[in-house]
Structure formats: structure tokens, C-alpha cells
C-alpha positions as a Python dict, from the first residue, in 0.01 Angstrom:
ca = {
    (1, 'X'): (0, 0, 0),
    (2, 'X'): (137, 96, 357),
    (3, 'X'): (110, -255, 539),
    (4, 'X'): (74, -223, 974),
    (5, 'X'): (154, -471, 1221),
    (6, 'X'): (-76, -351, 1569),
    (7, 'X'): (20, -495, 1913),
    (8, 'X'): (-149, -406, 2208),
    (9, 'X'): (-267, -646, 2505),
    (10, 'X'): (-639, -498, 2516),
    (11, 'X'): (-880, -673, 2226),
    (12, 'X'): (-1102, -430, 2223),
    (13, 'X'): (-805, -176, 2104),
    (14, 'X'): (-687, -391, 1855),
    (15, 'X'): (-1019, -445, 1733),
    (16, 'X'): (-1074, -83, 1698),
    (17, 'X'): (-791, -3, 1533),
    (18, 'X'): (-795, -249, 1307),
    (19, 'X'): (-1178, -115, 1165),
    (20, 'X'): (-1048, 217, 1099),
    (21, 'X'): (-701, 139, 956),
    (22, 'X'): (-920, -134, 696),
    (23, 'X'): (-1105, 166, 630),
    (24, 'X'): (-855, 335, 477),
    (25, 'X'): (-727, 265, 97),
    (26, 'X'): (-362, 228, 109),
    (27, 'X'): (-363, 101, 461),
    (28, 'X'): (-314, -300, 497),
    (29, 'X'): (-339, -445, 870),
    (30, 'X'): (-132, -744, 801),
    (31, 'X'): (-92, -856, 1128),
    (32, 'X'): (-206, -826, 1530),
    (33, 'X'): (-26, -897, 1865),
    (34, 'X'): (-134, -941, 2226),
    (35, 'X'): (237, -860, 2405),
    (36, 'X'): (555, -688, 2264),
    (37, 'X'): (762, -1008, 2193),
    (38, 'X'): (445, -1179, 1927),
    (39, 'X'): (485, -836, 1777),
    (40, 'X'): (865, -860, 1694),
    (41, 'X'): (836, -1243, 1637),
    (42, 'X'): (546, -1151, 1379),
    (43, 'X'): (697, -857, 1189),
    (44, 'X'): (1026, -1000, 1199),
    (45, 'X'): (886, -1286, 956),
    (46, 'X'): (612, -1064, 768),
    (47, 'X'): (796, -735, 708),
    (48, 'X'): (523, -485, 747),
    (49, 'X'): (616, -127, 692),
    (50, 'X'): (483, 37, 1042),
    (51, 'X'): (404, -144, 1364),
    (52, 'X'): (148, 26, 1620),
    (53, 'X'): (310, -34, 1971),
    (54, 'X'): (124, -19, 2273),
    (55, 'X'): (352, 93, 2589),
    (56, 'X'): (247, -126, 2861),
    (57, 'X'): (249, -518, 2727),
    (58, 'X'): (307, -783, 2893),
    (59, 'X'): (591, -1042, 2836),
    (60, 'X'): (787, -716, 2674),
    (61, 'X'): (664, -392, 2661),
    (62, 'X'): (662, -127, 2362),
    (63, 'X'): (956, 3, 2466),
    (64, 'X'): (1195, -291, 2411),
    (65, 'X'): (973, -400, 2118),
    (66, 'X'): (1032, -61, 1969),
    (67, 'X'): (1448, -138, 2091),
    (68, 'X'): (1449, -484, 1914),
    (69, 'X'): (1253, -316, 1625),
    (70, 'X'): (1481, -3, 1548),
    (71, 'X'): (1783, -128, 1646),
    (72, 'X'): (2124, -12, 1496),
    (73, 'X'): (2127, -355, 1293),
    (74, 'X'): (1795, -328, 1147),
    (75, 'X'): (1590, -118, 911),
    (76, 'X'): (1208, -145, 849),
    (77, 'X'): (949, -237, 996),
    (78, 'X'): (908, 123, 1195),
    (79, 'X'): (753, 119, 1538),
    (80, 'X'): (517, 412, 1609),
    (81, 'X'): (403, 411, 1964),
    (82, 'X'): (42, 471, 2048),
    (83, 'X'): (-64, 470, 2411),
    (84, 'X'): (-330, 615, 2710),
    (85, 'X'): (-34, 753, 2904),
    (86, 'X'): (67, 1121, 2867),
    (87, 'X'): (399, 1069, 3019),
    (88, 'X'): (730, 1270, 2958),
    (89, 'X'): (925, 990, 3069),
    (90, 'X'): (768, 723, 2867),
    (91, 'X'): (768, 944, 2564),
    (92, 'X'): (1133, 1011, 2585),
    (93, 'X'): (1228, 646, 2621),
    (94, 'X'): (1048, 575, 2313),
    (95, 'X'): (1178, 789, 2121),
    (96, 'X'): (1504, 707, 2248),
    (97, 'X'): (1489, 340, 2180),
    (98, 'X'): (1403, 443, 1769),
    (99, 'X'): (1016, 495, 1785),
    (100, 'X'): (926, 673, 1447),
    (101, 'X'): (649, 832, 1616),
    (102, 'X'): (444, 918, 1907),
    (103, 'X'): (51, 914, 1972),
    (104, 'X'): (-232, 916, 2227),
    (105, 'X'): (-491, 689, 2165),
    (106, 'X'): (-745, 950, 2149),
    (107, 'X'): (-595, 1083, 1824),
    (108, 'X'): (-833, 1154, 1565),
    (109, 'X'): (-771, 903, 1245),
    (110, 'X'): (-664, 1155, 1032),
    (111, 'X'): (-306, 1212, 1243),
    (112, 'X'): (-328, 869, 1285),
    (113, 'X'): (-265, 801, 936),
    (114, 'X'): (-51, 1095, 865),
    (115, 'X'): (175, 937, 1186),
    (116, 'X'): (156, 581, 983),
    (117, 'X'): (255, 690, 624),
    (118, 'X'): (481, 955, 794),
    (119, 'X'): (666, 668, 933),
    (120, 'X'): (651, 459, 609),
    (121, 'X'): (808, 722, 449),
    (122, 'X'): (1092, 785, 670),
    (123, 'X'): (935, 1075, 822),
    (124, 'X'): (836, 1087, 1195),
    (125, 'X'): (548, 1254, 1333),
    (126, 'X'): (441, 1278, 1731),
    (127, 'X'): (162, 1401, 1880),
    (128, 'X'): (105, 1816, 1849),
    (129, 'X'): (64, 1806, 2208),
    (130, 'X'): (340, 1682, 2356),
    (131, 'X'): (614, 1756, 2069),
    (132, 'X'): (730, 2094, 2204),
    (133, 'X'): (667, 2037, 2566),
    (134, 'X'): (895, 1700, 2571),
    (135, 'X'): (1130, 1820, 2399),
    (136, 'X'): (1169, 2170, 2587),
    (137, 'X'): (1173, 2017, 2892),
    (138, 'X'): (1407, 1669, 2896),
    (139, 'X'): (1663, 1957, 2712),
    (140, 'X'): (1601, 2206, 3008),
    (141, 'X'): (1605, 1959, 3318),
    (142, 'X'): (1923, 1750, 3203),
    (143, 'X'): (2218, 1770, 3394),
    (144, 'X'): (2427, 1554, 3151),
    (145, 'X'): (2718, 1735, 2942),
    (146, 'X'): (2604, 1852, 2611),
    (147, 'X'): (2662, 1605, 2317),
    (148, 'X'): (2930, 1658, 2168),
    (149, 'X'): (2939, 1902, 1785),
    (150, 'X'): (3020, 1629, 1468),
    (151, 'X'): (3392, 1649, 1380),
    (152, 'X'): (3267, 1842, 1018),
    (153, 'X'): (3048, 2143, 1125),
    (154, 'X'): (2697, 2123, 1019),
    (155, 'X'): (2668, 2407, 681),
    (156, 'X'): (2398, 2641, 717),
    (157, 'X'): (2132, 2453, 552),
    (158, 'X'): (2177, 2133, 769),
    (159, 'X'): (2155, 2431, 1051),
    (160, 'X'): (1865, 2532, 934),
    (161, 'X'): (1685, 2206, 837),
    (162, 'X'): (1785, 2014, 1173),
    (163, 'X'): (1606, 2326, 1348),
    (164, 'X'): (1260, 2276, 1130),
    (165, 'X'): (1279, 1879, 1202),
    (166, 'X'): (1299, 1984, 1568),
    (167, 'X'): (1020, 2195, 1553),
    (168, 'X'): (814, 1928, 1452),
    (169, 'X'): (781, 1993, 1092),
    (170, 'X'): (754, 1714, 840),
    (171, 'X'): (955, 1696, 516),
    (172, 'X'): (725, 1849, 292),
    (173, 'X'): (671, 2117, 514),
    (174, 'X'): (1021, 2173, 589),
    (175, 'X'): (1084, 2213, 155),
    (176, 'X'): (771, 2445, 137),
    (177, 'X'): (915, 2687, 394),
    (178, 'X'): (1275, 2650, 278),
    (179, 'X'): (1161, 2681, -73),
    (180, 'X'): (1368, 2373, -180),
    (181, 'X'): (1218, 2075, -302),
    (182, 'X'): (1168, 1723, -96),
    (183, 'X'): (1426, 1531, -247),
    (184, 'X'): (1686, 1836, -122),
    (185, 'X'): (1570, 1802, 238),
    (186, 'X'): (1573, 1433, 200),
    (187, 'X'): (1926, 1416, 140),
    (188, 'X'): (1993, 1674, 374),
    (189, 'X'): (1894, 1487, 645),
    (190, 'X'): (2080, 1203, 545),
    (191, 'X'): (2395, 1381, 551),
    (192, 'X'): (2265, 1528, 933),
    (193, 'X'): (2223, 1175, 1072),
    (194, 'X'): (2533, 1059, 945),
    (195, 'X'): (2746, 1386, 1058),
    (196, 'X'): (2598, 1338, 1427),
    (197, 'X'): (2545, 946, 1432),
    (198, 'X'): (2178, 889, 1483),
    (199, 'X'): (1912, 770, 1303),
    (200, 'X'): (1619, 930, 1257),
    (201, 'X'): (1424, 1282, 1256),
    (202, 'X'): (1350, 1210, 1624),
    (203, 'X'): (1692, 1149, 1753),
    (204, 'X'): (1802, 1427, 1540),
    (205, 'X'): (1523, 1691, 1724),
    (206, 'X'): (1615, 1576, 2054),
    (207, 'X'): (1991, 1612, 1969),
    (208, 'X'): (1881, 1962, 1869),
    (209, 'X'): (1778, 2045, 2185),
    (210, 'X'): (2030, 1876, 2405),
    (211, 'X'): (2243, 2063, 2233),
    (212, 'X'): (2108, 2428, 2317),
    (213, 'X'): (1987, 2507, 1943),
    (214, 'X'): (1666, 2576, 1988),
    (215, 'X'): (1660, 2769, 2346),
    (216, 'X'): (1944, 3023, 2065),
    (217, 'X'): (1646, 3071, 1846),
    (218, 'X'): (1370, 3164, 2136),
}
């Protein structure tokens, strides 16, 4: 059972996602929140596994909830950030700050709950829309110096994985067209993240295309 913390400030929001998330088998709502610091109070003492962040809050918004949530002292619970607002910016800081994954809120419940156990599972998922276009662009329009290349060189497999994660594919996809199984591309991605010092799929996409990778294979 996947267990969800949802904060947004609008009732009728929270209300709706609570009836389709009880709908769903191996979905728990254990929890909802009105403003981003109730959500990090609440899941801070009841531990679920995915909290559904709304970006504008008030006393803190989804963005520093997501901070305090994913920070580089903490593990679970894993924010996914659901919102109205289509905005490059916005998406990038989220995904910056550790969100595990990034939706509109007039996703259909099926990605919905792929983005939720996704996240559970250590997996990231963000909306089809705006994966490649965020992405592209934030790597095209920076003027910053390219992050720097790990001390070890990534082998050819990490090479090849970190480009599938940055195309948006989940893990199981990623084994199916690499023709290894879950557990390898698991692991793999373990050794990525700690090779390049971030921590998660996301970061690792985005550091993907900071880095020029995927404008080499276009």
C-alpha cells in the first residue's frame, strides 16, 4: 500500500483528489494540508511514501516544501508537484529543489497514479508535455559553465542509461529497451548519482542536458 500526503490551499482540490486516489486499491490518502509548512509538519510525523504538492501555498509554497522534503539530509516521503501553472520556470525550480515528479492538474488519473507509485518506487515521472520541452530549453538558454564530468568517467552503460532517464523513460522501460533486467538499471543508476553527486532520475536528466549529451545524440 502506497500511502499520500496531499497539500494544496483550495478544498475543493483536495477534496477531489482525495475521491480518486481512495478509489484506487493500493493507494492510502493518509493525510491533507491547506499550506506547504502543515504538509512538512504532517509527513514529517506520519511518514507517508509520496506527498502531492501544490505550487502556490500560502505560509510556504511547494517549492520550499518540496526543499525541506528532499533535502540532502532526508529520504522519504517524496514530493511530486501537481499544479494549474504550465511554467518553465516553476517546473525547473521544482525539480531542482528534489521534486520526484511533475504534473498538471488536468492529468488524467491513470498518469496520476503511475507519477505516485513512480515516485514510491524511486522512479520519477513528469508530465509528457513538458518533459522534453523543459529540459531542451533551460539546457539551451543557460549561460552558466557546463557542470563539471565526475572524476571516474561514466562506462558506456551508465552513458547509455543516464541518456534513456533523460529522455523521460522509466526504469522498466529503460531494461526493456536495453534488454537488461530492472534490478541492472537500478543499480546503475545508483552508481550514476553517486559518480555525479545528485540524487535522483530528475537531477540526473537535467545534468544530462546541462551537460550537452543529449543536443550529441539529435
Amino acid at each position: 500500500m502506497t500511502t499520500v500526503l496531499i497539500a494544496d490551499d483550495q478544498e475543493i482540490v483536495r477534496t477531489g483528489l482525495r475521491m480518486i486516489l481512495d478509489a484506487v486499491s493500493d493507494i492510502e490518502v493518509i493525510a491533507v494540508a491547506d499550506d506547504g509548512r502543515q504538509a512538512v509538519e504532517l509527513a514529517s510525523s506520519l511518514r507517508p511514501d509520496v506527498c502531492l504538492l501544490d505550487i502556490r501555498m500560502p505560509v510556504m509554497d511547494g517549492i520550499e516544501a518540496t526543499r525541506r522534503l528532499a533535502g540532502p539530509d532526508t529520504d522519504e516521503p517524496l514530493p511530486v508537484i501537481i499544479t494549474t501553472f504550465d511554467d518553465d520556470a516553476y517546473v525547473h525550480q521544482a525539480l531542482k529543489a528534489g521534486a520526484r515528479g511533475f504534473l498538471l492538474k488536468d492529468v488524467d488519473t491513470e498518469l496520476l497514479v503511475r507519477a505516485i507509485h513512480a515516485a514510491a518506487d524511486g522512479d520519477a515521472l513528469i508530465a509528457p508535455t513538458i518533459t522534453a520541452r523543459l529540459l531542451q530549453k533551460f539546457a539551451d538558454i543557460s549561460t552558466d559553465p557546463r557542470p563539471p564530468e565526475p572524476i571516474e568517467p561514466l562506462s558506456d552503460r551508465e552513458e547509455e542509461t543516464l541518456l534513456e532517464v533523460a529522455r523521460g523513460l522509466t526504469n522498466a522501460e529503460i531494461a526493456d529497451k536495453l534488454h537488461v533486467s530492472p534490478g541492472t538499471v537500478r543499480a546503475v543508476l545508483g552508481h550514476l548519482m553517486t559518480k555525479i553527486g545528485t540524487r535522483n532520475r530528475v537531477e540526473l536528466a537535467i545534468w544530462a542536458h546541462e551537460t550537452g549529451r543529449m543536443r550529441q545524440t539529435q
